[in-house]
C-alpha positions in Angstrom: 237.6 11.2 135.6 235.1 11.4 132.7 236.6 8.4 131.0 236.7 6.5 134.3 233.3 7.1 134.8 232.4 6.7 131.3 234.2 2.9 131.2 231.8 2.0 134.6 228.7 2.9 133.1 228.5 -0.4 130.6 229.3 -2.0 133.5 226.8 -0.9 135.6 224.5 -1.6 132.9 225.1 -5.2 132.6 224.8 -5.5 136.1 221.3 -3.8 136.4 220.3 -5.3 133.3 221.2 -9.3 134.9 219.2 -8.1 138.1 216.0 -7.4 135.9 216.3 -10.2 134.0 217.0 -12.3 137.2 213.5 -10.5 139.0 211.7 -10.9 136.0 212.5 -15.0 135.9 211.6 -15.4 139.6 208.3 -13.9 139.0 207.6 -16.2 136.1 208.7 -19.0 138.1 207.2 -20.9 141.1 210.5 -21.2 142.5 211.9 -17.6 143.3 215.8 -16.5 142.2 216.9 -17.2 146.3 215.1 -20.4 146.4 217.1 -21.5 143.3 220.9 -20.1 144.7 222.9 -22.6 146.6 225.2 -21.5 148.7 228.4 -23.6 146.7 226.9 -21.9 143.1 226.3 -18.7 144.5 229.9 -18.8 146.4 231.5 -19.8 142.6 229.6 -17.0 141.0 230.4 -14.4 143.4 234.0 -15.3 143.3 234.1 -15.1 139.6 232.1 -11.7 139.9 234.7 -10.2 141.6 237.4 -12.0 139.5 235.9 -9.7 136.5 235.3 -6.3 138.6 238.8 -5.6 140.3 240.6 -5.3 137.2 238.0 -3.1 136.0 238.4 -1.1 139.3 241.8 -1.1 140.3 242.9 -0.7 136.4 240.2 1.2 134.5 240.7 0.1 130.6 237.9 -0.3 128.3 239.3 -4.2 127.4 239.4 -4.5 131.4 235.4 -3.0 131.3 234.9 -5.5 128.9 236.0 -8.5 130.5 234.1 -7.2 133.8 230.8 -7.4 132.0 231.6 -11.2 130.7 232.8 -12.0 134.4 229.3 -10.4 135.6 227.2 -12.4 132.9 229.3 -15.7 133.4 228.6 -15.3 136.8 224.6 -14.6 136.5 224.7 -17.9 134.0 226.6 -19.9 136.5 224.3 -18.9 139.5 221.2 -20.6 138.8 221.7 -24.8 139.1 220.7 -26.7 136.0 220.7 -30.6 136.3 219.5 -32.8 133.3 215.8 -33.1 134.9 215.4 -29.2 134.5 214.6 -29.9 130.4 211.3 -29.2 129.1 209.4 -32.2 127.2 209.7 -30.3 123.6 205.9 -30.2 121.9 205.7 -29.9 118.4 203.7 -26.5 117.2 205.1 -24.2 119.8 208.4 -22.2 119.4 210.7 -23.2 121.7 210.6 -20.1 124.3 207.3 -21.0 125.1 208.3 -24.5 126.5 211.3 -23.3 128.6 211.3 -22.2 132.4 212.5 -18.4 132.7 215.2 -19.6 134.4 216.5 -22.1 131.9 215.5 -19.2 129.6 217.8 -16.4 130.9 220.7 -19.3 131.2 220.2 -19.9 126.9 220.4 -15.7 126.1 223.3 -15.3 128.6 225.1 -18.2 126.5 224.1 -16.6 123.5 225.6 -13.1 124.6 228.9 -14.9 126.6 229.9 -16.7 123.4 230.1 -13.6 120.9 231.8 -11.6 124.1 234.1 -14.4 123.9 235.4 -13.7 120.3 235.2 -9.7 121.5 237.5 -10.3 124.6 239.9 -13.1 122.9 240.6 -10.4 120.1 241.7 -7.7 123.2 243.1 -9.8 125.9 245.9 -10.3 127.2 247.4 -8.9 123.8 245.4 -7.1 121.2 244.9 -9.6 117.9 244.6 -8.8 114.2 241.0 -9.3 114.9 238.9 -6.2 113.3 235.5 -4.8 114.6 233.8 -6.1 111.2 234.7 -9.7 112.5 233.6 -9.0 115.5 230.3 -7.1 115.0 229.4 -10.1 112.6 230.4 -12.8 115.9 227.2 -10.7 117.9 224.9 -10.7 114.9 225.4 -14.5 114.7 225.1 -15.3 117.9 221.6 -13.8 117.8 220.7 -14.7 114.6 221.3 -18.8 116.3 219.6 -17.7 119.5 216.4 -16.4 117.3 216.3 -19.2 115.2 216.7 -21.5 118.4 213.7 -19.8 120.6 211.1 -19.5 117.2 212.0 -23.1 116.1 208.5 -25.4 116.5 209.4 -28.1 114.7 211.5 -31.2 115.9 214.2 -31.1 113.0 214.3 -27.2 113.3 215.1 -27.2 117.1 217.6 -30.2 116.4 219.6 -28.2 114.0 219.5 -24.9 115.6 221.3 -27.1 118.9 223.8 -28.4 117.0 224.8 -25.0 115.3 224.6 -23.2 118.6 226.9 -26.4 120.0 228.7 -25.6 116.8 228.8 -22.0 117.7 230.6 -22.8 120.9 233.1 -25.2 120.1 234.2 -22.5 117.3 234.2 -19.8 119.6 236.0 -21.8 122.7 239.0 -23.1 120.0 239.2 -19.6 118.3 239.9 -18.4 122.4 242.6 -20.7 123.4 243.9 -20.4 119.6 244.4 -16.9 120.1 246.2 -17.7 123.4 248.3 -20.1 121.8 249.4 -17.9 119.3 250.8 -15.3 122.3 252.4 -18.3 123.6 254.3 -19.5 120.5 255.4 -16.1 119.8 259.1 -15.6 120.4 259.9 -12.0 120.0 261.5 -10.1 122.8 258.7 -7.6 123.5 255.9 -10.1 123.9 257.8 -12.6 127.0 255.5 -11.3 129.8 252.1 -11.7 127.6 253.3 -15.1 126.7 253.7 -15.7 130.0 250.0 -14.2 130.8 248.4 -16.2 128.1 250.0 -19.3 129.1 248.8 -19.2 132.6 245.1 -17.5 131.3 245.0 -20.8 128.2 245.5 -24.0 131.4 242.9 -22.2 133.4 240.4 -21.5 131.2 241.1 -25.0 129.0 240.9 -26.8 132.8 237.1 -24.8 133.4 235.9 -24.9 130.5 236.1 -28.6 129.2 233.7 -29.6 131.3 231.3 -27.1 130.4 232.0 -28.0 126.6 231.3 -31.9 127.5 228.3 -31.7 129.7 225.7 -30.2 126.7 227.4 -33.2 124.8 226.9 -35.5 127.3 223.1 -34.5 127.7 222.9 -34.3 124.0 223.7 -38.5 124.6 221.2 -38.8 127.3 224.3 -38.9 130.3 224.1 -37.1 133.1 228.1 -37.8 133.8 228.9 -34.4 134.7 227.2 -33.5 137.7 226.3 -29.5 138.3 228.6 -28.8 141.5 231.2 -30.7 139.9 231.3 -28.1 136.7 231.1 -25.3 139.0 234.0 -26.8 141.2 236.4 -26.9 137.6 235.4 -23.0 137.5 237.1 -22.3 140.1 240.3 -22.8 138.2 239.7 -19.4 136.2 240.0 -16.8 139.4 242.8 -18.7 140.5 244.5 -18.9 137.3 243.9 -15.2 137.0 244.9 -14.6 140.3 247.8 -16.3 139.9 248.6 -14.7 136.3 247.8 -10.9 138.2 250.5 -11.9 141.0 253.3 -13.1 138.9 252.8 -12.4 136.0 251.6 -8.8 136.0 248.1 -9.5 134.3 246.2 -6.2 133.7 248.9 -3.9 134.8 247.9 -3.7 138.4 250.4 -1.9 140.6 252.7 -4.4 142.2 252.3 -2.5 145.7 248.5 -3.1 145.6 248.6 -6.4 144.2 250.8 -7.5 147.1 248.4 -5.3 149.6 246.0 -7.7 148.2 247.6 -10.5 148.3 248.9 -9.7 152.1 245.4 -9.0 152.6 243.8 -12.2 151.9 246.6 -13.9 153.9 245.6 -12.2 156.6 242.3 -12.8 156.7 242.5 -16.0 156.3 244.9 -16.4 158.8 242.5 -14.4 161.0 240.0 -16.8 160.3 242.5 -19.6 161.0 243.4 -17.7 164.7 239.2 -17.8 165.9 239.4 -21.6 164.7 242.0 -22.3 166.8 241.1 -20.4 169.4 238.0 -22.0 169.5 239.9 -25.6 169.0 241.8 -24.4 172.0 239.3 -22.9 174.2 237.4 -26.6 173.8 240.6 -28.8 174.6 241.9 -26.6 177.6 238.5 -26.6 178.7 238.3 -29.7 180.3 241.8 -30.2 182.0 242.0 -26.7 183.8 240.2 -26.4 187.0 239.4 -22.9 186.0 237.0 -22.8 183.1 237.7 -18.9 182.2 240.8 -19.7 182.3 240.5 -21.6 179.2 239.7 -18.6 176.6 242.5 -16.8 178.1 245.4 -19.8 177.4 244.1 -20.6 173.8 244.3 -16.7 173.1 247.9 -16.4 174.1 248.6 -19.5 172.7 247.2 -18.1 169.3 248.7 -14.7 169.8 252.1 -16.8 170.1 251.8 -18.6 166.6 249.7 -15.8 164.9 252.8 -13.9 163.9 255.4 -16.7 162.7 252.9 -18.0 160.6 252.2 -14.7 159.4 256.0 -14.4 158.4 256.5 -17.9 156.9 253.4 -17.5 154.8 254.2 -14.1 153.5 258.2 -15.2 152.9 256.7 -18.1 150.7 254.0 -15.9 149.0 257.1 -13.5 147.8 258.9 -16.3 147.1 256.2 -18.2 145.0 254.8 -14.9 143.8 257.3 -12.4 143.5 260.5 -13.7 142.7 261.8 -10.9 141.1 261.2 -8.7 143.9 263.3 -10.4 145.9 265.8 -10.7 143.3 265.6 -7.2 142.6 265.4 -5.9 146.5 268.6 -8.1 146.9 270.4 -6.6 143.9 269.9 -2.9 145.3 270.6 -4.1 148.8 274.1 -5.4 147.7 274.3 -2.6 145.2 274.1 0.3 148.4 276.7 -1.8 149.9 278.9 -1.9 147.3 278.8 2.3 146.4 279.6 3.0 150.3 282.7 1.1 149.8 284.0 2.2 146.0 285.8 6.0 146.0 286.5 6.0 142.0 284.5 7.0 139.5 285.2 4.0 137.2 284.1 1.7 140.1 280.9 3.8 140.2 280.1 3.9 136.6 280.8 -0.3 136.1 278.3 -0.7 139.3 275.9 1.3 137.8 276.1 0.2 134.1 277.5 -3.1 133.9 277.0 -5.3 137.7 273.5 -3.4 138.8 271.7 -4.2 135.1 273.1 -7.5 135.1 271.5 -8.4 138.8 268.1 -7.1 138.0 267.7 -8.4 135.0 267.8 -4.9 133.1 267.7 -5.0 129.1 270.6 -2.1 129.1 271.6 0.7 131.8 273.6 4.4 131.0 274.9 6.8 133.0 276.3 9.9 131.4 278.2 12.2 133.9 278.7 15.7 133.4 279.7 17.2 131.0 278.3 15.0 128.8 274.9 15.9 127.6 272.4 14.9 130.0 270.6 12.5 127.3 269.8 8.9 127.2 271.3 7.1 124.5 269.7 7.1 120.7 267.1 3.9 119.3 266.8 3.2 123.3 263.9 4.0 125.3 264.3 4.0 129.0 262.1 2.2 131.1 263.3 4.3 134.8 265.6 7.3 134.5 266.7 9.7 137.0 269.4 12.7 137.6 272.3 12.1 140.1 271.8 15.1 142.2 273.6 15.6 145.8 272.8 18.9 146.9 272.9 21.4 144.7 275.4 19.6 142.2 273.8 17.5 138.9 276.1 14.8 138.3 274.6 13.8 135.4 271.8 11.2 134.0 270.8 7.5 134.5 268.7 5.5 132.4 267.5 1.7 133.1 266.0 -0.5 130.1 263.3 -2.8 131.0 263.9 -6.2 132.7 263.9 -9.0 130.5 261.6 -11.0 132.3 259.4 -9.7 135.2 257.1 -7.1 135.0 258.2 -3.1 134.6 259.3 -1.1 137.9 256.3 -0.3 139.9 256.1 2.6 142.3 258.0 0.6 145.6 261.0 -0.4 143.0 261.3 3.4 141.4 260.9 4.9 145.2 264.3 2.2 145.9 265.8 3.2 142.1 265.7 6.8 143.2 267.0 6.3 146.6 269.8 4.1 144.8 270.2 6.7 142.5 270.7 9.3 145.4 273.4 7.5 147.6 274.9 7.1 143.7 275.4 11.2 143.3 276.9 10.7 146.8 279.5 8.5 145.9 280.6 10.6 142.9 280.9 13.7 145.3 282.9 11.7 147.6 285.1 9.8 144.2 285.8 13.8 143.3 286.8 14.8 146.6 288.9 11.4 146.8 290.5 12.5 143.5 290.9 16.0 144.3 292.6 15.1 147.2 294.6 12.1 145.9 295.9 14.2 143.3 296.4 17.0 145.8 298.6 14.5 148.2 300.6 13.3 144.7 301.9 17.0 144.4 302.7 18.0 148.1 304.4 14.9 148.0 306.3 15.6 144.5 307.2 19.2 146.1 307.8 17.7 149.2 310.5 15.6 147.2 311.5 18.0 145.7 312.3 20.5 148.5 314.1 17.3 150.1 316.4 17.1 147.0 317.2 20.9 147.0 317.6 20.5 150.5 320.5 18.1 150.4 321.3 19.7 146.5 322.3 22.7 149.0 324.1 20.3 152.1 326.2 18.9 148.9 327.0 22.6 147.2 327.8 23.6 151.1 330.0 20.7 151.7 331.2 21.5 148.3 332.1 24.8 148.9 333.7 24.1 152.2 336.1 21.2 150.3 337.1 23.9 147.6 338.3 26.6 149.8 340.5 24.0 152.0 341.5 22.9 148.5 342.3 26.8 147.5 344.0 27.4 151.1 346.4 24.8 150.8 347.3 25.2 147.6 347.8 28.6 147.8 349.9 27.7 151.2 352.1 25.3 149.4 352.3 25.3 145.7 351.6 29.2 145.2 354.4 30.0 147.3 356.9 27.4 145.5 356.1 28.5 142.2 356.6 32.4 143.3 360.1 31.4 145.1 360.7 29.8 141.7 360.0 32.4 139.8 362.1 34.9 142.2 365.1 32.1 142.1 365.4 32.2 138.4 365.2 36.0 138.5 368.1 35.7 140.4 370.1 33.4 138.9 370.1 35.2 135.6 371.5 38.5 136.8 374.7 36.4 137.7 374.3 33.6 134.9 376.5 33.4 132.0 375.3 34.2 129.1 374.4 31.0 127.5 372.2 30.0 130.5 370.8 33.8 130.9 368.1 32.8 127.8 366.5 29.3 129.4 366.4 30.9 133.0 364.6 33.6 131.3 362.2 31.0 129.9 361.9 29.4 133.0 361.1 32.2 134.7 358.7 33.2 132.5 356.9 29.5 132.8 357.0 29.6 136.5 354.8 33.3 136.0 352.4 31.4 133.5 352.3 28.9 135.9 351.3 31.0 138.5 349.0 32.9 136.9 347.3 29.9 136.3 347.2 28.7 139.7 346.0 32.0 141.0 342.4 32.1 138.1 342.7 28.5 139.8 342.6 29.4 143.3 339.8 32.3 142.5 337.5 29.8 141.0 337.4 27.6 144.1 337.0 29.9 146.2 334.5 31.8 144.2 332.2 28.6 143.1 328.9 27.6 144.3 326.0 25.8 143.6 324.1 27.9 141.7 327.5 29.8 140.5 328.0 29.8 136.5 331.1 30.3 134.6 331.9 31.7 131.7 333.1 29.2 129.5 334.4 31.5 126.5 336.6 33.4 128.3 338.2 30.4 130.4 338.8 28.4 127.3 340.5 31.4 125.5 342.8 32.3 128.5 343.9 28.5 128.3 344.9 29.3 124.9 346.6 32.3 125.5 348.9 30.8 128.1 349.9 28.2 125.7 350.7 30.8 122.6 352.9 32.4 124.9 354.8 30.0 125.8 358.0 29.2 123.1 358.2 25.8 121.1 360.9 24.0 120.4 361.3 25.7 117.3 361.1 29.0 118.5 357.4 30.2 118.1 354.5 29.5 120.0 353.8 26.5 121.8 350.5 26.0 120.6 348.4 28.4 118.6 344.8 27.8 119.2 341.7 29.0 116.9 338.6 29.3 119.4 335.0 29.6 118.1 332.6 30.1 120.8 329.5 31.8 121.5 330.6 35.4 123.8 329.0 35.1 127.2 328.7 31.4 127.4 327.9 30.9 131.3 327.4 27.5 132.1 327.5 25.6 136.0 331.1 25.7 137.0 330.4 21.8 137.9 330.1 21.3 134.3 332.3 24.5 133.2 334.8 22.6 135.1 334.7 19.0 133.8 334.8 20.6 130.0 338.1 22.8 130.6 339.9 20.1 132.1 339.1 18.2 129.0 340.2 20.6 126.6 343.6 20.9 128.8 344.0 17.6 128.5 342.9 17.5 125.0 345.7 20.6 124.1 348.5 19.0 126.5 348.1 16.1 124.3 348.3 17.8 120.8 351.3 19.5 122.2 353.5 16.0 123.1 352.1 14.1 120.6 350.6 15.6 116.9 353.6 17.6 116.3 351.4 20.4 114.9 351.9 23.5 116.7 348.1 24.9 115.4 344.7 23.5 116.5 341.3 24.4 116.6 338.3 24.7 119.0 334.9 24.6 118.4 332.0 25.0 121.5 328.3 25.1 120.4 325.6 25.6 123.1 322.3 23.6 122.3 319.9 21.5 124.6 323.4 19.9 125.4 326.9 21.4 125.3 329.1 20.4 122.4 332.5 20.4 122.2 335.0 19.6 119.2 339.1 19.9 119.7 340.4 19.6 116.0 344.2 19.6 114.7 345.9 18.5 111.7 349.2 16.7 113.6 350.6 12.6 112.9 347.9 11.2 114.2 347.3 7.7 115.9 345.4 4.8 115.1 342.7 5.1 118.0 342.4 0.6 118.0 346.0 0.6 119.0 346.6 3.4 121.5 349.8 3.0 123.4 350.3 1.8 127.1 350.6 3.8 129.8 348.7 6.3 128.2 346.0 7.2 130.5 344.6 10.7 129.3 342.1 9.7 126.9 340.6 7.3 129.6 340.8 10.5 132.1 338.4 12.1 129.6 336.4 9.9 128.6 335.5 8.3 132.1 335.3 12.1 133.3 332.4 12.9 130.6 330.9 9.7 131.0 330.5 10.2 134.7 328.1 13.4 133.8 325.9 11.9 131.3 327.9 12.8 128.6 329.2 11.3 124.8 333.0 10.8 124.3 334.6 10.4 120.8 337.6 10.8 118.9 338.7 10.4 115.2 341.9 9.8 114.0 344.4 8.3 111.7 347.8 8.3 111.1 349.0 11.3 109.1 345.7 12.8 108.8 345.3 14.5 112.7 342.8 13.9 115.4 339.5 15.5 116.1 338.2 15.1 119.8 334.3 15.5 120.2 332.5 15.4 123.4 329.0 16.9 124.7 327.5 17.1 128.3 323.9 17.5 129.5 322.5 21.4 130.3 320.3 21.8 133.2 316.9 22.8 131.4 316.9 26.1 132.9 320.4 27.0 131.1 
């Protein structure tokens, strides 16, 4: 408060100090201060008053202070009319002062203070120059040093030269202005686009207004009154409006956007208020005389007014935003389609590329970031934010989101950051409802995976049933039919041998003895069917090893053992019988075939238990060459189509006179 107050004060001076000065003149004069006003010069210098003082009010700066107190001296210099008949006939012996009206006076020390204040405001505004306060203390000195020598000049050659230096004086200080403008124009760095911009507009206003004033002291210099008074003061009118033009679109002094368009609305309005009594007026006088009813008349041109008050208002106010504020509307539009577009996406990617990559692009943003939880909540390094917020949606901080500033247009004002935060808060929103969609996506994937998955244990179990079912019709028949033959066979050649001779007494002995094996064999047969389940397991040791042992005790040819078998496999092997199964009716296969074919009555099994089981059926007979296996011989296909079916690997090496090694390996269940 005690700097705003302390910025008014030169203000206030100037303004006091230009009402003296302007009091003292009109007592000096015969003509008073009022007497000399016309209304079109005292309308130009109000306007340019007021030009100077909102900047100064609605922005307190001290360069905004500063160019107040030039716009209230300009318009104190511009007030009072001067024509070319107003010069004093200059008489030799007197200084100068003494020959000129008070009037004309005042107008030659407020040009003397305006052109030093010139050098003083062009070294501050729109963009501070290199310009240091040694340069521009020695600009004031100079300008009163001329303005001395000017007023104390007596002689003819002394007032001449003091003229053209303060002419001189002028023409410096009006070029070293718009140079300084030029120079913000020409500049092409990033950070200085909207000043360019400012001084562009600010350097055709002031170069429109203020060539005039530069050629009419010229002009009078030549003894040409070409430039008439009003006509100067009409070109002045191109600095409040260039300003004004520069503060709407431009963002000159750093008004607020909200009040600048209050403003803005404002004037509209009035005028179109002004515009409405017109035309009711212009009505009231044209209904007037073709209704019978003269009060009638006031009350038709009201509603008639009242009727096109409002559209105009609208068409005039869409035009002003579009003229004015282009990138409100471009920005309004960008967060209009950006709400639109969050209350459709449910995934967090979608959110982020809205917010970071399609939003910033729309608006014209140098950069955007959003960095959700649990990153840290910090805007990224070497990149200051112009707008940032936290996505919060109730109690729940989502994380951060930072905007850069917009490449061209001015920086977010208080309407835009009150629609960034709202934004921002239907933003947190859609993450909540993008983690709920997730939670509950991913929540639907696994009911659906066990849901799947109880299916296929569900018909795993029908199968296993069905299975089961299928085995003991299997294991009833069987034991209806060929258990029953092979006992009566075994009880036949029982029989047969107790009455026999003696030579045939040994091979029904043998064959009753092959009909028990047999049996026997058929009966662990008949127990595993009917035993065997789904989730049943079987012991793969012990059924390989009693397949051996019913071979050894049967008697080769030669007298021994049909087939001695070596077994090397882990003790408690339990494996599915589905599996168990398959293996053992390999390996029967496998020894069936060593017994009709190697020759060898030895052979040797290997059964390893790993992620897979491994199986290797080894012995040492003739051999074959596995290229050229004979035809008709359709075990090895048995096998290997039987572990192929499971998932398994089927090989065998072999050569003639050096044995056969059969290896195969079927997939474990991981739970095995």
């Amino acid at each position: 408060m005690k700097t705003t107050t302390f910025r008014v004060l030169p203000l206030l001076g100037v303004l006091l100090l230009e009402l003296l000065a302007l009091g003292w003149a009109s007592l000096g004069s015969e003509v008073s201060a009022r007497g000399q006003l016309t209304p079109f010069s005292a309308g130009i210098a109000a306007l340019m008053l007021i030009t100077g003082l909102l900047p100064a009010i609605l922005r307190p700066k001290a360069e905004h202070t500063l160019i107040a107190c030039f716009a209230a001296i300009f318009a104190f210099f511009l007030a009072i009319p001067f024509e070319f008949s107003d010069l004093p006939a200059l008489q030799p012996g007197l200084p100068t002062y003494a020959l000129l009206e008070p009037f004309l006076l005042l107008r030659v020390i407020n040009a003397s203070i305006l052109l030093p204040m010139a050098v003083h405001v062009s070294a501050r505004f729109p963009r501070a120059s290199r310009t240091s306060d040694k340069t521009i203390l020695g600009a004031y000195l100079f300008s009163a040093i001329l303005l001395a020598f000017f007023l104390l000049a007596s002689v003819a050659w002394t007032r001449i030269l003091s003229i053209v230096l303060l002419f001189a004086w002028f023409t410096f200080v009006m070029g070293l202005f718009l140079w300084n403008l030029l120079v913000i124009v020409r500049d092409a760095s990033p950070g200085n686009f909207r000043f360019a911009q400012q001084a562009r507009v600010v350097m055709f206003s002031i170069l429109v207004a203020e060539v005039p004033l530069w050629l009419r002291p010229l002009s009078i210099a030549f003894g040409l009154d070409i430039i008439p008074y009003n006509l100067l003061l009409f070109f002045q009118i191109f600095v409040p409006m260039g300003l004004a033009y520069a503060v709407l679109r431009h963002d000159l002094f750093g008004i607020d956007r909200f009040l600048r368009r209050t403003l803005a609305y404002g004037a509209v309005s009035l005028a179109l208020l002004t515009l409405y009594l017109a035309l009711t007026t212009a009505l009231t006088e044209l209904f007037a005389s073709s209704l019978t009813s003269r009060p009638l008349a006031p009350l038709v041109s009201l509603i008639v007014a009242a009727i096109l008050f409002e559209p105009a208002r609208r068409f005039i106010q869409r035009w002003l935003d579009r003229l004015l504020y282009p990138d409100r509307l471009k920005f309004l539009a960008a967060v209009q389609g950006m709400q639109a577009s969050l209350a459709r996406v449910h995934r967090r990617e979608e959110i982020v590329r809205l917010l970071t990559e399609d939003f910033p692009a729309q608006i014209g943003a140098e950069w955007a970031a959003l960095k959700l939880f649990p990153e840290p909540d910090v805007p990224p390094a070497r990149l200051v934010p112009a707008w940032s917020t936290r996505l919060v949606a109730g109690s729940v901080n989502f994380g951060g989101y930072w905007l850069g500033a917009r490449r061209a247009g001015p920086i977010y004002d208080t309407d835009e950051s009150n629609r960034l935060h709202a934004l921002a808060s239907q933003a947190a929103l859609a993450l909540a409802y993008a983690n709920a969609y997730e939670s509950l996506y991913q929540l639907n994937q696994n009911l659906e995976a066990r849901v799947k998955e109880q299916t296929m244990q569900a018909l795993d179990s029908q199968q296993a049933l069905a299975t089961y079912e299928e085995r003991q019709r299997i294991a009833r028949d069987l034991h209806d039919s060929v258990t029953q033959s092979l006992f009566g066979l075994g009880m036949m050649a029982r029989g047969l041998k107790a009455s026999a001779p003696e030579s045939f007494k040994g091979q029904l002995a043998e064959l009753e003895s092959l009909a028990s094996d047999i049996l026997r064999e058929m009966r662990l047969l008949l127990d595993q069917l009917r035993n065997a389940s789904a989730e049943e397991t079987v012991n793969l040791t012990e059924a390989v090893q009693s397949q051996c042992e019913t071979l050894s005790r049967r008697t080769g040819p030669e007298g021994g053992p049909l087939l001695v078998v070596e077994v090397k496999s882990p003790a408690g092997l339990e494996i599915p019988s589905s599996i168990a199964d398959a293996a053992l009716w390999v390996i029967r296969e496998a020894l069936q075939n060593i017994v009709k074919h190697s020759g060898s009555r030895a052979a040797q099994i290997e059964v390893k238990r790993e992620a897979r089981l491994h199986v290797i059926v080894r012995d040492e007979g003739a051999g074959f060459d596995v290229t050229a296996a004979p035809a008709g011989h359709y075990g090895l296909r048995g096998m290997r189509e039987r572990v192929l079916a499971l998932g398994g690997e089927f090989k065998i090496d072999s050569e003639i006179g050096r044995g056969t090694i059969l290896s195969f390996s079927l997939p474990l269940p991981k739970e095995i």
